[in-house]
Backbone as a chain_set.jsonl record, in Angstrom:
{"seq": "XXXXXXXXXXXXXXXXXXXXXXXXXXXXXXXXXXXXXXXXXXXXXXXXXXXXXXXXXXXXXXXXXXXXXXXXXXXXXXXXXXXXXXXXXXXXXXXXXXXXXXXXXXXXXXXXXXXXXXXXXXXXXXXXXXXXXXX", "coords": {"N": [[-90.037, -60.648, 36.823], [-91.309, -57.202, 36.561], [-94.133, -55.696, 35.292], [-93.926, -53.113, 34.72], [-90.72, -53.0, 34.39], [-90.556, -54.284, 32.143], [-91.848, -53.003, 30.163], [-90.258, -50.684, 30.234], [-87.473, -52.109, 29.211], [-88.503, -52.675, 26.721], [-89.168, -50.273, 25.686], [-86.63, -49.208, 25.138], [-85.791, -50.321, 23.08], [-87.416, -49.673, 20.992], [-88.308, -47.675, 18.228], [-87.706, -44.4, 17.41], [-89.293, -41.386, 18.465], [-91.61, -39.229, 17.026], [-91.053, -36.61, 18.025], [-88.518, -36.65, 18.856], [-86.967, -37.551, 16.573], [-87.175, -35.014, 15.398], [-85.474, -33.299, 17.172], [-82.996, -34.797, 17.267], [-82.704, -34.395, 14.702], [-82.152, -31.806, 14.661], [-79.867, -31.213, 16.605], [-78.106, -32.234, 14.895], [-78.067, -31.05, 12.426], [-77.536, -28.287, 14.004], [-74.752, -28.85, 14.818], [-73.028, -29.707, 12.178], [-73.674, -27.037, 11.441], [-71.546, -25.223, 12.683], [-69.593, -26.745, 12.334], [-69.353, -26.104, 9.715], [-69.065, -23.107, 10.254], [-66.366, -23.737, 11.43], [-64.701, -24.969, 9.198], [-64.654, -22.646, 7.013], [-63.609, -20.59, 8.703], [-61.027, -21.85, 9.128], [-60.184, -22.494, 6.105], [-59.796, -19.311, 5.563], [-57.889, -18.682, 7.245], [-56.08, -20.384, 6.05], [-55.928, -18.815, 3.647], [-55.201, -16.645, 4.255], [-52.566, -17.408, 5.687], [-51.197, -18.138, 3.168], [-51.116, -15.484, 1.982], [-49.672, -14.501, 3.33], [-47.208, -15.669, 3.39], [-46.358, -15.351, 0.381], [-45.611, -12.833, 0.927], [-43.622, -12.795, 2.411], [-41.744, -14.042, 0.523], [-41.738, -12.745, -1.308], [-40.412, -10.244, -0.129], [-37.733, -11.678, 0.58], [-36.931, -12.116, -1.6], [-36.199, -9.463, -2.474], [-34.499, -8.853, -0.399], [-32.707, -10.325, -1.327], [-31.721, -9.656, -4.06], [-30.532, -7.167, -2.947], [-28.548, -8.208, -1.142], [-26.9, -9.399, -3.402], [-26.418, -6.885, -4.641], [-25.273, -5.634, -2.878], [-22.652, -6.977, -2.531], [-21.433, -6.832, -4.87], [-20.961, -4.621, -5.025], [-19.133, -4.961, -2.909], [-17.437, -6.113, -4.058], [-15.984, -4.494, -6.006], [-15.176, -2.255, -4.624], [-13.09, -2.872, -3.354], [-11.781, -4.106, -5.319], [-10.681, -1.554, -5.983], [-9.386, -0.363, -3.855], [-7.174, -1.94, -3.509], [-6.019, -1.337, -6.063], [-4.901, 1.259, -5.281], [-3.934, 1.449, -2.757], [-1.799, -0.432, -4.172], [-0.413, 1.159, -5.356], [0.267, 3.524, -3.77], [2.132, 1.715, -2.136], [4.134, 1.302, -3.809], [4.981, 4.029, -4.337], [5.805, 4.879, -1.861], [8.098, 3.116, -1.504], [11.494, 1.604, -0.439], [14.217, 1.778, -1.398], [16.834, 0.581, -0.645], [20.165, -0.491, -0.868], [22.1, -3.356, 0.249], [24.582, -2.429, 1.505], [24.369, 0.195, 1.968], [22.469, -0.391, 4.504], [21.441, 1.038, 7.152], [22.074, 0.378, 10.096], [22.146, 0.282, 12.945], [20.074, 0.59, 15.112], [19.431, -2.39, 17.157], [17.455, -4.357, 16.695], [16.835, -4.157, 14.104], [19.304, -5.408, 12.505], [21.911, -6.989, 10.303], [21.631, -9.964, 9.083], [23.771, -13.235, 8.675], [25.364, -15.658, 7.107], [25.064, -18.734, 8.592], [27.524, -20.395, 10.244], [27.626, -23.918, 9.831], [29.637, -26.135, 9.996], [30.696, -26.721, 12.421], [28.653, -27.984, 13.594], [28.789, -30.397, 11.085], [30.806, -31.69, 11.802], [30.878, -32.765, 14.323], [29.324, -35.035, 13.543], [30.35, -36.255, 12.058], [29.632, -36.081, 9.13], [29.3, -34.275, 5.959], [29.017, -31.671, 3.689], [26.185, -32.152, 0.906], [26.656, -32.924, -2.299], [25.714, -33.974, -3.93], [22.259, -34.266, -4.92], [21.097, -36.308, -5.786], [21.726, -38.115, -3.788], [20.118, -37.58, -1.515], [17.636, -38.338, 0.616]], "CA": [[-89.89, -59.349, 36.246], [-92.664, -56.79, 36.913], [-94.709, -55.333, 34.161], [-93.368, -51.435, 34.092], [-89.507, -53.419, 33.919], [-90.75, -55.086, 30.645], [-92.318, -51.83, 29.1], [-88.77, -50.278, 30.286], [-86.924, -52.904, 28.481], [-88.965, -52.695, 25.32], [-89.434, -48.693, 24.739], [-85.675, -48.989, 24.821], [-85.799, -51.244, 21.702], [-88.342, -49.247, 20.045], [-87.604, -46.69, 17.361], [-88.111, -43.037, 18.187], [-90.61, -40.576, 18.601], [-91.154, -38.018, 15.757], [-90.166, -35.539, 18.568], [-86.946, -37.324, 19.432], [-86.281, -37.376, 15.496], [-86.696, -33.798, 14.867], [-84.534, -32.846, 18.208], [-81.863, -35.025, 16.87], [-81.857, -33.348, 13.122], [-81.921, -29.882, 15.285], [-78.83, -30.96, 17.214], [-77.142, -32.461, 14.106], [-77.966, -29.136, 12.337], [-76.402, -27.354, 14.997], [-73.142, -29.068, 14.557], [-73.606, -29.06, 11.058], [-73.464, -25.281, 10.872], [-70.886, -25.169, 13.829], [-68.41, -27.529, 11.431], [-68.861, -25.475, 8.379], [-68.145, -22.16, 10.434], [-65.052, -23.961, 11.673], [-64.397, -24.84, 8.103], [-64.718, -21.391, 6.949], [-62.746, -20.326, 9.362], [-59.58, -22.058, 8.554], [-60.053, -21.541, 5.003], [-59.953, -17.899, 5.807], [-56.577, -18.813, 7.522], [-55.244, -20.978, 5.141], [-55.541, -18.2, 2.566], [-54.472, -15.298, 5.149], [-51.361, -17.994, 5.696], [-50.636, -18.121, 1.801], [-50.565, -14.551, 1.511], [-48.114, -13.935, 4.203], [-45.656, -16.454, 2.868], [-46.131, -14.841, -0.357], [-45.188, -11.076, 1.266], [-42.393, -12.936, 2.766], [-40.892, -14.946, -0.323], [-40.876, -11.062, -2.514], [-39.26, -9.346, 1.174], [-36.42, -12.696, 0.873], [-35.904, -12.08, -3.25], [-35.898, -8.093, -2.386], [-33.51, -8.68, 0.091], [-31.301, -11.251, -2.03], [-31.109, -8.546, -4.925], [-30.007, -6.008, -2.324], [-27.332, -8.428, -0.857], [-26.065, -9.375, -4.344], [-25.836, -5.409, -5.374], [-24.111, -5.002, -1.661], [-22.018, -7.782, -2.875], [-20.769, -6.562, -6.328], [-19.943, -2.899, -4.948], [-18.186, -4.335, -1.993], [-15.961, -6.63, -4.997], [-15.519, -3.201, -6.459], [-14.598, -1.502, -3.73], [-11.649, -4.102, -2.526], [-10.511, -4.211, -6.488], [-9.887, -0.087, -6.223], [-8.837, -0.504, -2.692], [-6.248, -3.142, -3.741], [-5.269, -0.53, -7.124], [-4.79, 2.273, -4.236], [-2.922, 0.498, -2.085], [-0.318, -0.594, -4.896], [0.294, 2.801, -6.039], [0.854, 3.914, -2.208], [3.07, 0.695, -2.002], [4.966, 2.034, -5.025], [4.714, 5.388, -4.028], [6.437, 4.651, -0.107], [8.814, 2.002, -0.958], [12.282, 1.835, 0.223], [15.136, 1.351, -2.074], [18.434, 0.805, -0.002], [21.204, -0.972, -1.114], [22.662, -3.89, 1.733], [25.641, -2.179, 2.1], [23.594, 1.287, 2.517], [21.335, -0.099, 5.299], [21.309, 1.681, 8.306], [21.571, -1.181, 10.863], [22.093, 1.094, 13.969], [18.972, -0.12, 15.614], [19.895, -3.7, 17.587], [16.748, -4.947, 16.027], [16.857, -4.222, 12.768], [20.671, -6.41, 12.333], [22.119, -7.581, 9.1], [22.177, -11.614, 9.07], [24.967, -13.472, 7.942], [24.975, -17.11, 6.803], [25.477, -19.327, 9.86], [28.518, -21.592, 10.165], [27.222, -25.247, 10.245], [30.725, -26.584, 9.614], [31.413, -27.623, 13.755], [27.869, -29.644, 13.262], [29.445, -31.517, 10.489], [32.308, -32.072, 12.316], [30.872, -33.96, 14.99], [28.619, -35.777, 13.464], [30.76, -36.952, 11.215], [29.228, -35.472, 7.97], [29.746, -33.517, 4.726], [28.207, -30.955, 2.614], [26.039, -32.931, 0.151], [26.995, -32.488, -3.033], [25.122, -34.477, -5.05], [21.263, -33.548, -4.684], [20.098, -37.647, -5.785], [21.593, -38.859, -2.562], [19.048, -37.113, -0.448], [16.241, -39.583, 0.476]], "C": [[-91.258, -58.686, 36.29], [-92.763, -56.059, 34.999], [-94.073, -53.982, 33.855], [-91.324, -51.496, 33.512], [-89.584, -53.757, 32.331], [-90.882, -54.193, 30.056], [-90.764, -50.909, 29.409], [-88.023, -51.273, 29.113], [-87.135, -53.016, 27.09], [-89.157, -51.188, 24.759], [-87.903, -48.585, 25.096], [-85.207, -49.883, 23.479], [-86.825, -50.464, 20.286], [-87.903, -48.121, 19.011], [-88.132, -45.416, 18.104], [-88.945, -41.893, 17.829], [-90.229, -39.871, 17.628], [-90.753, -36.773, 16.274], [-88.827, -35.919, 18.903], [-86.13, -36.609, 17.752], [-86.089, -35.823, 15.301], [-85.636, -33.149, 15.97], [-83.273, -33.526, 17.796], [-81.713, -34.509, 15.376], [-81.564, -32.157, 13.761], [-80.385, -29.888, 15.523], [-77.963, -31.326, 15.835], [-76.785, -31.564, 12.948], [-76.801, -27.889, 12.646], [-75.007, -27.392, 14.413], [-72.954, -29.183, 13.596], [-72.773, -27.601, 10.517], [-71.883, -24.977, 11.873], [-69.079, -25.605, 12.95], [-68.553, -26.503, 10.22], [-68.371, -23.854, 8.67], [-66.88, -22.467, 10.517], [-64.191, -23.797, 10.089], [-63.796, -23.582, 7.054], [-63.326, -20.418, 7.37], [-61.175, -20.866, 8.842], [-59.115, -22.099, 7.329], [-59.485, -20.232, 4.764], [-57.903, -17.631, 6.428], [-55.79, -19.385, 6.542], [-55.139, -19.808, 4.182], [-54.835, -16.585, 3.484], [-52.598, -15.883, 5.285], [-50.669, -17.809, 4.414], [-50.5, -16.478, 1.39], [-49.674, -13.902, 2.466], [-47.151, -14.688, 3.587], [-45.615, -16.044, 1.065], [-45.486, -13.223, -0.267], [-43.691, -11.488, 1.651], [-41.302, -13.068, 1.868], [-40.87, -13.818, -1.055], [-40.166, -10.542, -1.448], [-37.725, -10.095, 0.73], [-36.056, -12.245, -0.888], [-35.643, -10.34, -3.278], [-34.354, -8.239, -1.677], [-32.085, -9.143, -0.792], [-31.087, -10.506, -3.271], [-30.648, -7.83, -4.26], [-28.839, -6.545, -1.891], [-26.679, -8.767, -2.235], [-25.69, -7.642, -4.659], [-24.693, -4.89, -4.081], [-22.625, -5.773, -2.371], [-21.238, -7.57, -3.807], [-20.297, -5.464, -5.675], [-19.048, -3.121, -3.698], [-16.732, -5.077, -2.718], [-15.043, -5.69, -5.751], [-14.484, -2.479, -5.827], [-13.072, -1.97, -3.311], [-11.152, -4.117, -3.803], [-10.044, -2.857, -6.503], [-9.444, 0.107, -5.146], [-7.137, -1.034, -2.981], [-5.455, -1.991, -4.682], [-4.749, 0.518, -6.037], [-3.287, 2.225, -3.449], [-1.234, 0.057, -2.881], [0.197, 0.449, -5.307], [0.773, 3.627, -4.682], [1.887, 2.886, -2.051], [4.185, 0.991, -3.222], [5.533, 3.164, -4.618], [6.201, 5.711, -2.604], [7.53, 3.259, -0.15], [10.305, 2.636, -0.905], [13.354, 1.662, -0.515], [16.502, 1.42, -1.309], [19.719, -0.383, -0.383], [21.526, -1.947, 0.429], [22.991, -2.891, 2.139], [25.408, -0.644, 3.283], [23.049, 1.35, 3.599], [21.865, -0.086, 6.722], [20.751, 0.407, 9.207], [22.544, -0.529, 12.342], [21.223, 0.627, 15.223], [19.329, -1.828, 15.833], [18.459, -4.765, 17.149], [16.663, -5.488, 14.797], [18.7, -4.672, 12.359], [20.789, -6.825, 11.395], [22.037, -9.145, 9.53], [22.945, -11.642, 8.136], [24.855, -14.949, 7.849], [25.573, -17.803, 8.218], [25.738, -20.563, 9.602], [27.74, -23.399, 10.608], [28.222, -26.435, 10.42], [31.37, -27.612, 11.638], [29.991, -29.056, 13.774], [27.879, -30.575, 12.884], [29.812, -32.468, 11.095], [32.028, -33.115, 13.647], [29.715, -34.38, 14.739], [28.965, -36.327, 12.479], [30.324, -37.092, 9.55], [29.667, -34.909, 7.387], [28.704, -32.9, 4.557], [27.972, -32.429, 1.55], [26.115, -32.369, -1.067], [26.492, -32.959, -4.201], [23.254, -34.716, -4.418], [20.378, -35.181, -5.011], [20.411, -37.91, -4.701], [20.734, -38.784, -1.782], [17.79, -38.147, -0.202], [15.96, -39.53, 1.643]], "O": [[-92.273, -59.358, 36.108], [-91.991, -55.977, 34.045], [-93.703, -53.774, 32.7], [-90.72, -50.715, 32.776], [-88.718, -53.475, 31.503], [-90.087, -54.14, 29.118], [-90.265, -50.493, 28.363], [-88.204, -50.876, 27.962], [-86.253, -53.363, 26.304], [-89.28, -50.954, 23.557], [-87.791, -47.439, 25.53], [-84.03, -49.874, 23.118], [-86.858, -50.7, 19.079], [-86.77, -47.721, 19.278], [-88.809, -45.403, 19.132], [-89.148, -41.656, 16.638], [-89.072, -39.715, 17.237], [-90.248, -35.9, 15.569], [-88.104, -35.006, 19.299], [-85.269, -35.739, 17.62], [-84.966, -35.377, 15.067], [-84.864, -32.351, 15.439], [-82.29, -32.805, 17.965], [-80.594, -34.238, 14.939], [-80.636, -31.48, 13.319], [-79.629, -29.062, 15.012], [-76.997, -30.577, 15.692], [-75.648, -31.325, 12.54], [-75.95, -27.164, 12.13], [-74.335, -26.544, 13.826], [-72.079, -28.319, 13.547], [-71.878, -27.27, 9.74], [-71.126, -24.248, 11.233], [-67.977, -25.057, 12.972], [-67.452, -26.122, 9.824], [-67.629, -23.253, 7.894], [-66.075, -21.778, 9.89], [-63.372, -22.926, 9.798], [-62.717, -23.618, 6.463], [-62.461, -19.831, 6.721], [-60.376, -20.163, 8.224], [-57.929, -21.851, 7.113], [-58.73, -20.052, 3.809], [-57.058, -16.791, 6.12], [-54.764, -18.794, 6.205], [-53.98, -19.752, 3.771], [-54.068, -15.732, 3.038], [-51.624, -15.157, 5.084], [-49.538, -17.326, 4.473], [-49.749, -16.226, 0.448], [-49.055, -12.855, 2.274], [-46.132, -14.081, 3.256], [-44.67, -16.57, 0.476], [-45.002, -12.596, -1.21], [-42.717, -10.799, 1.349], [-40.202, -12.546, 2.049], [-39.795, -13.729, -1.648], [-39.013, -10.289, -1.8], [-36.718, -9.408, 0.553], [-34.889, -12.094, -1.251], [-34.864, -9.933, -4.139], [-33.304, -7.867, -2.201], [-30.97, -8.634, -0.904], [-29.959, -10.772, -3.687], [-29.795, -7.331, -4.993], [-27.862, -5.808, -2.026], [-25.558, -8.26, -2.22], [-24.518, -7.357, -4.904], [-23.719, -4.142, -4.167], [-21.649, -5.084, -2.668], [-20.149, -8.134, -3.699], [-19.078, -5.304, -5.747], [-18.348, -2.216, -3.244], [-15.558, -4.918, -2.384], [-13.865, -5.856, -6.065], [-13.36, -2.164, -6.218], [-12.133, -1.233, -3.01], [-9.922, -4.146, -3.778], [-8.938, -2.741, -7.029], [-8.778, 1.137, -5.248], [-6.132, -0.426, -2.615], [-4.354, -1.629, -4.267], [-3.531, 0.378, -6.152], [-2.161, 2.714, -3.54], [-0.084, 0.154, -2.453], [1.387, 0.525, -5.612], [1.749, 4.371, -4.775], [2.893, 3.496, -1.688], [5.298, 0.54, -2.956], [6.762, 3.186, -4.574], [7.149, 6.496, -2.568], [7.765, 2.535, 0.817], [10.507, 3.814, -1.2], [13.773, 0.73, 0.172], [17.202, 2.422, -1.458], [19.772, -1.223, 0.515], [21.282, -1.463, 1.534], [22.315, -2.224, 2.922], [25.793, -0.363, 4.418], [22.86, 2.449, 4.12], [22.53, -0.95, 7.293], [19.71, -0.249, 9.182], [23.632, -1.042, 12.604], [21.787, 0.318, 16.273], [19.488, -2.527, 14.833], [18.583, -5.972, 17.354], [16.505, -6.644, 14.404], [19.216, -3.741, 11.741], [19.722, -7.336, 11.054], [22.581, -9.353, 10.615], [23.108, -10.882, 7.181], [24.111, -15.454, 8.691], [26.529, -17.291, 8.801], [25.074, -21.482, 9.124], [27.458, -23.753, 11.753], [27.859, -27.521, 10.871], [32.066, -28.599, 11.878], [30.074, -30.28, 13.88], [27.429, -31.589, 13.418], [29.468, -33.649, 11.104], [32.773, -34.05, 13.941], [28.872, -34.196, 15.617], [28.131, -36.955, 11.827], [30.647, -38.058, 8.859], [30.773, -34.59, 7.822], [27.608, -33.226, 5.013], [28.766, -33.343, 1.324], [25.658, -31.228, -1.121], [26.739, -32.493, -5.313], [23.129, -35.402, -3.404], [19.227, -35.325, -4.596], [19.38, -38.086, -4.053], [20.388, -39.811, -1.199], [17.136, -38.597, -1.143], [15.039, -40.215, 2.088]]}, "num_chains": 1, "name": "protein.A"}
């Protein structure tokens, strides 16, 4: 091993110059100040964040009083809708007697009870006449 290897080998073991030291407080300084702008900084956000979600959470209880008051006047509205309505349904109804009704129109047709009596008949059944048998 030559002699300038050895003094290599040993001023890397040695402690450091009083210019080394103050260049490393400078740089640790630096970052230092660098970290407490950051700091700062998101502080600055964190409280810019908390007062938006405070603008939001009075907008959401503004709104939710405005949909409850929509809410009550549209229960209003549908109970005097509903009173309206029955007094027009009162008002427009139809009173006709069977015998009275105009059954002219192949739509509008009286019904008549429909014979079930050949179904019986082959299937070998009755009218039931007693309402426990049923099961």
């Amino acid at each position: 091993m030559s002699i300038t290897q050895d003094l290599r080998t040993r001023a890397k073991h040695r402690g450091k110059t009083p210019w080394q030291l103050v260049q490393t407080i400078g740089r640790l300084e630096r970052q230092a100040d660098v970290r407490e702008c950051e700091l700062v900084g998101l502080a600055t956000r964190v409280s810019e964040l908390y007062a938006e979600r405070n603008q939001l959470e009075q907008q959401l209880d503004e709104a939710g009083i405005e949909l409850s008051g929509a809410r009550e006047d549209l229960r209003q509205a549908r109970e005097e809708l509903a009173a309206y309505r029955a007094a027009e349904a009162n008002a427009t109804r139809v009173d006709v007697p069977p015998m009275v009704r105009d059954t002219s129109d192949p739509a509008d047709q009286a019904t008549a009870p429909i014979d079930v009596r050949p179904l019986w008949e082959a299937l070998g059944v009755g009218p039931v006449t007693d309402p426990g048998r049923i099961r």
